[in-house]
N, C-alpha and C positions, 0 to 999 in steps of 0.2 A: 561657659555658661552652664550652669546647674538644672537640668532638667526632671520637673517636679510633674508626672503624668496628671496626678489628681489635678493639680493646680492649671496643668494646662488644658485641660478638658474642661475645667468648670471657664474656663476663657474663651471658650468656642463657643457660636455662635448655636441659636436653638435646634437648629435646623443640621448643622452638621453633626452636633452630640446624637439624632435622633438615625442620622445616615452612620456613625460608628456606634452604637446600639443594635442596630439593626444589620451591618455589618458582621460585628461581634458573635450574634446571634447565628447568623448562616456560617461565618465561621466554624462557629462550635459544633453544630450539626455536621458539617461536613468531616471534622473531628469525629464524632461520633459512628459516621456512617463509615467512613475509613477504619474504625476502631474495630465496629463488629461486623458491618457489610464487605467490607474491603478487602481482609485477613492482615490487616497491618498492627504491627506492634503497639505499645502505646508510647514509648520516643518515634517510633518515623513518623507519627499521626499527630504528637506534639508538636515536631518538626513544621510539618506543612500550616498546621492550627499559628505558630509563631511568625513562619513565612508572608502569612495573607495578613497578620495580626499586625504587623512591622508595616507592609507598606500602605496601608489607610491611616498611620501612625504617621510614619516620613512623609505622608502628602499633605497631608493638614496642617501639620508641625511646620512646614515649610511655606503653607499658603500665608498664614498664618505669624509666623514667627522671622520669617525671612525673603518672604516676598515682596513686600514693598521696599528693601533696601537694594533690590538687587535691578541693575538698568535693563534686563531682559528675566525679570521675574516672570513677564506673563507668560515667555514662550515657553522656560520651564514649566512651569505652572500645566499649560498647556499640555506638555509634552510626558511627565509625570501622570496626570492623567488618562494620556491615550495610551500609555506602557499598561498601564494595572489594570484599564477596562478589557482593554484588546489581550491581557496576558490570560485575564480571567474568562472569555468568553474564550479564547481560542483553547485553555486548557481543558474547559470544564464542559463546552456548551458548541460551539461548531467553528468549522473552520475550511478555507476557502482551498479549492485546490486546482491546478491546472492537468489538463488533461497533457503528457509531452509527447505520446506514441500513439501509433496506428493498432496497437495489439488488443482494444477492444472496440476495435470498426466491425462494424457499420451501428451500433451499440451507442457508444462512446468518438468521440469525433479528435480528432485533435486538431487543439482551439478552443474547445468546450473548457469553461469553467464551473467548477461543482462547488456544492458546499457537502461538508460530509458533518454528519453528527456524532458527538461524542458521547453523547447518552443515551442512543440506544441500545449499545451495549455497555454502558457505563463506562464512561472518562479515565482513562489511563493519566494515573498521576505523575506528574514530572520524574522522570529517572534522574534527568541531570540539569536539575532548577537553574545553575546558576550559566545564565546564556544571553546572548543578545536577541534582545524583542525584535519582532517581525522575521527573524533572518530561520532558517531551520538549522542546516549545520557550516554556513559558510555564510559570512558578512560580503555582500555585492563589494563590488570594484578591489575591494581590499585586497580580497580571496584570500581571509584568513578564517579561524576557525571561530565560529560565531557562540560558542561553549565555553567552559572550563570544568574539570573535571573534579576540581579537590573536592567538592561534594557530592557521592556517590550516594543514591535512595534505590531500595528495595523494587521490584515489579509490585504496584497494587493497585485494584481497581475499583472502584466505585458501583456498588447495585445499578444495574439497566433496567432498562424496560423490557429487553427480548436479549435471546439468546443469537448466535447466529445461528441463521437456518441454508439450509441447502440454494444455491444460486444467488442467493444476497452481491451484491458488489459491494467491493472492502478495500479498501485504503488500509494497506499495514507498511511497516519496517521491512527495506527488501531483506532478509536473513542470511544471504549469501553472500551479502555485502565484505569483502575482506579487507576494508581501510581500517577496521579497528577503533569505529567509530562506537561510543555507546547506542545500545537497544533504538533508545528514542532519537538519536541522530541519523539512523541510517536514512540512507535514499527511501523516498515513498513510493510505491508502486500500487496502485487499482488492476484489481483483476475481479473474473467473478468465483465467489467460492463454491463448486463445486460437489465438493466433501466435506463433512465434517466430521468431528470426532468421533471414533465407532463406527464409521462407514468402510466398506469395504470397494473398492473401485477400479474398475477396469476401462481402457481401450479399446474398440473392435473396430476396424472400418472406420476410427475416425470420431466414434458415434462415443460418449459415456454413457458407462452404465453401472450404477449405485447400488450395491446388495442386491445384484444378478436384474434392475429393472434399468431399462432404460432411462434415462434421464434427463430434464428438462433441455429443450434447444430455446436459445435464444432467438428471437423473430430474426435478429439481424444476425446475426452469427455469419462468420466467412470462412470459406474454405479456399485453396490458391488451386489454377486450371491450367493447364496448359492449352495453349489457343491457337487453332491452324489455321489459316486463310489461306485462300484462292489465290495467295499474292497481293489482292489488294488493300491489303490491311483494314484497318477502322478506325475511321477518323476521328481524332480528339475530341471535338465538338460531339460528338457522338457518347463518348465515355464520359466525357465532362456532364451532357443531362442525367448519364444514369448515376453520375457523383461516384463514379470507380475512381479513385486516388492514388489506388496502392497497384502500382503494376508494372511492367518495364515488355522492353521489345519493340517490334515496329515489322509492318511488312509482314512477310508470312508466318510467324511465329510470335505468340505473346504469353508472360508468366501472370496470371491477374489472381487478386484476393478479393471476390467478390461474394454478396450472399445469394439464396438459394433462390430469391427473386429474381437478380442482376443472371444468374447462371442462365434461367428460359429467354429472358432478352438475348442476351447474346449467344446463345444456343441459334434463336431462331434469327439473328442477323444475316442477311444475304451473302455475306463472303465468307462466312465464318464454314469452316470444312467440318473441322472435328471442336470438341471440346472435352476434356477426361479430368477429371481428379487427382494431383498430385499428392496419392496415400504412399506415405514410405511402408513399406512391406516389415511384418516381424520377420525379427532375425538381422536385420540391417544394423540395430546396434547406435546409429548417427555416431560412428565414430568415437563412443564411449563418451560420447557428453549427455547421455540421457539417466538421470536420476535414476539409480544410486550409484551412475557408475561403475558397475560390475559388469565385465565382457562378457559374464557366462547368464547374463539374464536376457542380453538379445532380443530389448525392448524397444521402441523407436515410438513416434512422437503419437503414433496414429493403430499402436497395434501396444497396448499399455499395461501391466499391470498383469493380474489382479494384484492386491496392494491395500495395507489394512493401514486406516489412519488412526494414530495412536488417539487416545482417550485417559484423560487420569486416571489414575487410580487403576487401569488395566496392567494384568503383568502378562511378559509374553515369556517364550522360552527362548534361549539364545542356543543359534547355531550359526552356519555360516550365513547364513539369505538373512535371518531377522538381523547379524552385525551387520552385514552390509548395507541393509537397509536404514536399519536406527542408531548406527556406530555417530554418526554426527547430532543426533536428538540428544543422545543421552550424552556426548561427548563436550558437544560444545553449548545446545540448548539448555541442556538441565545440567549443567555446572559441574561435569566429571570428566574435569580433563585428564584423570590415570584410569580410564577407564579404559583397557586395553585388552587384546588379544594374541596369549603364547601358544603355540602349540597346540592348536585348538580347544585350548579350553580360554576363558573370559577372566579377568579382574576389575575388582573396584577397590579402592583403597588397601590392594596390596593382598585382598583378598579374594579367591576364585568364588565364582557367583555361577549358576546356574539358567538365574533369570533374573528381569528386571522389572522394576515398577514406575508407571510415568510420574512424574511430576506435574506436569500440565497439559492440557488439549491443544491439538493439533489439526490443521485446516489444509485442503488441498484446493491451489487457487488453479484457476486458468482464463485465459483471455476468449475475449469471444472471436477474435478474429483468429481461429485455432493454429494456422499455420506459419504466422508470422506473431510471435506471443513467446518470447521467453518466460517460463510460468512455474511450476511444480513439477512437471513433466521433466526441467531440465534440472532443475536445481532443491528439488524436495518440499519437503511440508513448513508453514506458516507457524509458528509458535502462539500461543493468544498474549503472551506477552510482546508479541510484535503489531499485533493490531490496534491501527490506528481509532478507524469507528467505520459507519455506514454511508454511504454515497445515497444523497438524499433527493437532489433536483438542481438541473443544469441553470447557472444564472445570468451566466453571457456565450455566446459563441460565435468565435470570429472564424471568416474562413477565411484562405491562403489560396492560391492559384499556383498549381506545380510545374514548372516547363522541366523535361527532362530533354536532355541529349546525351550522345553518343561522346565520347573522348577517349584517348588513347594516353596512357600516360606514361610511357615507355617502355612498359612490359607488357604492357594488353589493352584493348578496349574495356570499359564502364561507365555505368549511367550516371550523371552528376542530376543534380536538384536544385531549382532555385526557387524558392518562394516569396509571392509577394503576396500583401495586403488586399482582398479584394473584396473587403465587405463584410456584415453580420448576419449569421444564420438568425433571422429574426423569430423563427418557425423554433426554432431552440430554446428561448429563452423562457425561464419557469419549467421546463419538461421535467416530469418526475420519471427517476430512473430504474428502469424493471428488469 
């Protein structure tokens, strides 16, 4: 069948010609805002402008032209619909998230469901469009990959309203991800951003501190204690009021992540002996899993830095500390995979360089629950081509009841976890997030 567009448009209904007019319209603007707000070409802004253009075409054309023939038209119908509303609000405008970790407790809960927005720092346009709806990078039950790659798009972003600013909480791309997954398929990770680009940042005691000032603590923020009792331990019903979840032991000895509040409670509890801070000491190193990985920087989770977050358009000078430090920004972030190092001097396409220039801003995240938070600390800095958007206000939050015990599993004792359903933090739901 001969498909004539003028002819099928003037056969649409008033009402729909006025919704693909209007349609049309914010397409093109979006078009446009990608063209000079965005920094995208004009094929990859064609591209997406064709994209949005196609499927308000293939829906109508099908309500329309092949719906009624079909004996489950309407679910199509239906189902077509909720793909291009829900593709278009989740790319351009917000989207839903679950909380899976403890690593910004007492903050963030897990069980919390957030929505995060895409426009306050402007919508990150589809890298790898062609994907199955609802799914991120994996289609449930199937466990296949919920993508296809033959269509490869540029990083670009859309004008926001704000920049990101210092302690924002951010939903990006985890960057250390090694599945080889594209930008926008990686795992999601919420953390709070701490630094940003142009900051300089350090560790002391535990404590950050941003271009030599100390730096915002979050109200709930946690740190982990070691906890001595008299022997008679403290009883569950006990932790359970004060909502401590994250913890293990029993008896005279317990390892707890609780915040600064939680710490004078059970400070002042009657069996409780001692309580102390578990800061790993500089010079500890955590066994060379601490960002940048370099044995001779002798940094640990809790004694940090100092440490410059890269900013565009900054050059730095290369030697051995800034390769170590920016060898994977510049290697794997900003697309110079022969960027190497002989004999102490540096190359880039074959050529020895001196120093180098960023291609984009760069964010240092970390979790409020600081000592159980896999964050920047372990694994390095945030690309802005990796962020998602803004954590905006919690919409549901369910909580779990944790029973631990003791087990031995043939080479040693450890604590197993079982969770069950125990209700909705009703006190949670609408909380905007700070």
């Amino acid at each position: 069948m001969k498909l004539n567009l003028k002819e099928t448009f003037q056969s649409f209904r008033k009402r729909t010609k006025i919704v693909i007019i209007v349609w049309t319209i914010l397409n093109l603007l979006l078009f446009l805002a990608l063209l000079f707000g965005g920094g995208a070409g004009f094929f990859p802004a064609l591209i997406f402008f064709l994209i949005w253009e196609a499927a308000i075409w293939v829906y109508y054309i099908y309500k329309y032209r092949y719906k009624p023939f079909h004996k489950y038209g309407d679910w199509v119908d239906a189902i077509l619909f909720a793909v291009i509303a829900a593709t278009v609000i989740r790319s351009l405008f917000i989207e839903a998230y679950q909380i899976p970790t403890s690593s910004m407790e007492k903050s963030l809960l897990v069980g919390d469901f957030l929505f995060v927005s895409k426009v306050n720092y402007g919508a990150r346009t589809p890298m790898t469009p062609l994907s199955f709806p609802f799914a991120h990078h994996t289609i449930p039950i199937l466990n296949i990959k919920a993508y296809i790659e033959k269509l490869k798009l540029p990083y670009y972003r859309l004008p926001g309203f704000q920049k990101i600013k210092n302690n924002d909480v951010v939903v990006f791309n985890w960057p250390d991800e090694r599945l080889d997954r594209p930008v926008d398929k990686k795992e999601n990770y919420i953390k709070r951003c701490v630094g940003i680009a142009g900051d300089k940042l350090e560790v002391k005691n535990g404590t950050v501190f941003i271009n030599g000032k100390e730096s915002y603590t979050p109200p709930d923020r946690q740190f982990e204690y070691m906890v001595k009792t008299n022997g008679a331990g403290i009883p569950n019903k006990y932790l359970k009021s004060l909502d401590i979840t994250d913890y293990f032991g029993e008896g005279e000895l317990y390892q707890m992540h609780i915040s600064d509040d939680n710490y004078k409670k059970i400070k002042a509890y009657p069996n409780v002996i001692s309580i102390d801070t578990n800061l790993h000491p500089a010079g500890k190193n955590e066994n060379g899993n601490i960002y940048p990985y370099d044995m001779n920087s002798l940094w640990s989770r809790d004694f940090y830095g100092p440490i410059y977050i890269p900013k565009k358009g900054d050059k730095i000078t290369l030697d051995s500390m800034t390769f170590a430090v920016y060898e994977r920004v510049i290697n794997v972030y900003e697309g110079n995979s022969d960027f190497e190092r002989r004999g102490g001097k540096f190359f880039l396409d074959g050529k020895e360089i001196t120093s180098y220039t960023f291609k984009m801003n760069y964010y240092f995240m970390m979790g409020d629950n600081r000592h159980n938070s896999a964050d920047s600390r372990f694994w390095g800095f945030v690309p802005e081509d990796h962020v998602v958007g803004k954590a905006l206000f919690v919409w549901l939050s369910i909580k779990h009841d944790i029973e631990r015990k003791r087990v031995f599993d043939g080479v040693g004792y450890k604590m197993e976890e079982k969770r069950s359903f125990s209700g909705i933090r009703w006190s949670r739901i609408f909380m905007g997030i700070k």
